[in-house]
C-alpha positions, 0 to 999 in steps of 0.5 A, a space after each residue: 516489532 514495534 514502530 513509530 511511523 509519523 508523517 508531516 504534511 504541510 501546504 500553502 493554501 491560496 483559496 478553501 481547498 476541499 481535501 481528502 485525507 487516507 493517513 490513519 492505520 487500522 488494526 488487521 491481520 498483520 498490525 495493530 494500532 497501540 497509539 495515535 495521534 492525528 493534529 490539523 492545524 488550523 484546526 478546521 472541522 473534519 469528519 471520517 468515513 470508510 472508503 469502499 476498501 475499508 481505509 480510514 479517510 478524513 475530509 475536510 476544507 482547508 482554509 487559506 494560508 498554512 495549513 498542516 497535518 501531523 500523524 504519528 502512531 505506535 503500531 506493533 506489527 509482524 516480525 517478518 513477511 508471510 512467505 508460503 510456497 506451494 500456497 494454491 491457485 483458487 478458482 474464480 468461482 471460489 473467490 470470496 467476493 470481496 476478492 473479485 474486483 481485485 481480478 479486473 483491469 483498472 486505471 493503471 493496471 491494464 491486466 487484459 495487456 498482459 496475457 501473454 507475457 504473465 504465461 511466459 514469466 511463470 511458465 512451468 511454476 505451480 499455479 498460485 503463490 509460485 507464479 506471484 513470486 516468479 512475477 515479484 524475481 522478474 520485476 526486481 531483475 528486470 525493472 529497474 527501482 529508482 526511487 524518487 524519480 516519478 511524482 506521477 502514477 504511470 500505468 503498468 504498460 507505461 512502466 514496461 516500455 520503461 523499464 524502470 519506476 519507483 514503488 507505486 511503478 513495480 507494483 502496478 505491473 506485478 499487480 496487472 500479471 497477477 490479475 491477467 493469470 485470475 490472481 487477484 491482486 491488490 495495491 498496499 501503501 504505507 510504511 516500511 522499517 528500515 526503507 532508503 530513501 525514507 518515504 511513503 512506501 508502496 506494494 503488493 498483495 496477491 491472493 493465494 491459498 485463501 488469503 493474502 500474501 505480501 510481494 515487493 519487488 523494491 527490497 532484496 529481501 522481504 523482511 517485517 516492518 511494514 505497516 498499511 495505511 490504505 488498499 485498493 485496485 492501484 495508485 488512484 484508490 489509495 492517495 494519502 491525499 487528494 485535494 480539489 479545486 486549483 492544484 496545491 503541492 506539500 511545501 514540506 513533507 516528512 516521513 519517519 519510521 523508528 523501532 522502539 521498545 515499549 514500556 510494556 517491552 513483554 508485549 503483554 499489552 497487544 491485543 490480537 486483532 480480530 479475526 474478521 479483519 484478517 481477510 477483507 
């Protein structure tokens, strides 16, 4: 499948604002970049370097008055979500490393809450990839998705006492039981074909069976059409922007997602990504 996704980000800047940016994809495992096209207007000097989750991130400095970013990109990426049943358990002691620190608590996944209640919503499924998704039919029956109605991050025992939250919601509380059963669990922002309202979109991966698998509880069905723009423990690793000093807020903002045929509509043009890139 291929996809257009853009993104438009526009601010008033009353003093310089240092921002940092996470709106660029990479190529991976389930995705690669054909095209892409990132303007900053006024354009202003900005560097990039990989976080410690391997996301593209840019910073830079606003200057006062209106300041704008504009991302588009054509990305290819996979007709259809990974689905494995059955996939294993793996043991602690033979996670890869990059994996572990997807085990521990974090700021707004307090998985060390969630013990009790992780045991009760798999009990009696196989250890591995069928406790993830008796946690993903849990949240979309009993969590309600209101999209739209959070512009903060909430934590995972927030969004329980709730019962209801938008994306980035759902996905810390999966992501806590997940970790509270020793499956690591990771939090995925990005973009999503065919989502209502369009915006940015958020997820989770668990990983089972030696690698990771896709879980949102948001949509009835998992079909293709995501594409990934950052990874991390939760909300606070993978903001498309932070900026600091006094607080500023986008004016506009604009999100779009197309399927498109390319020129070479064969396909004949996409390079396989490597294979390294499939498991961090």
């Amino acid at each position: 499948m291929w996809l257009r996704i853009r993104c438009d980000l526009t601010f008033e800047i009353g003093t310089p604002t240092p921002f940092v940016l996470m709106l660029r994809p990479r190529s991976g495992a389930q995705q690669w970049i054909a095209r892409e096209v990132y303007k900053i207007q006024p354009i202003t000097d900005a560097f990039e370097f990989t976080d410690d989750y391997g996301n593209l991130c840019q910073r830079l400095i606003a200057p006062p008055g209106r300041f704008s970013v504009h991302t588009t990109a054509d990305v290819r990426t996979a007709d259809g979500v990974d689905r494995d049943p059955g996939a294993p358990f793996v043991e602690v002691q033979n996670l890869p490393d990059f994996a572990l620190r997807y085990l521990l608590p974090s700021r707004f996944c307090e998985s060390d809450r969630f013990g009790q209640m992780a045991a009760e919503i798999t009990e009696g499924e196989l250890l591995g990839y069928d406790q993830v998704s008796a946690i993903e039919t849990w949240l979309r029956a009993s969590i309600a998705y209101l999209p739209g109605t959070s512009d903060y991050p909430v934590s995972a025992v927030e969004v329980n006492q709730r019962q209801s939250g938008v994306c980035r919601d759902l996905s810390h509380l999966g992501i806590a039981l997940c970790r509270s059963l020793s499956i690591p669990a990771r939090m995925v922002v990005g973009y999503l074909h065919g989502l209502q309202p369009m915006d940015m979109h958020a997820w989770f991966e668990a990983f089972v069976g030696g690698r990771w698998y896709t879980f949102d509880a948001t949509q009835t069905v998992l079909t293709g059409g995501y594409v990934a723009i950052g990874y991390g423990r939760d909300a606070a690793d993978v903001a498309v922007y932070n900026q600091f000093g006094p607080a500023v807020f986008p004016i506009s903002h604009h999100v779009s997602v197309e399927a498109f045929e390319p020129d070479d509509a064969d396909g004949s043009g996409f390079i396989a990504a490597p294979d390294e890139l499939a498991d961090e």
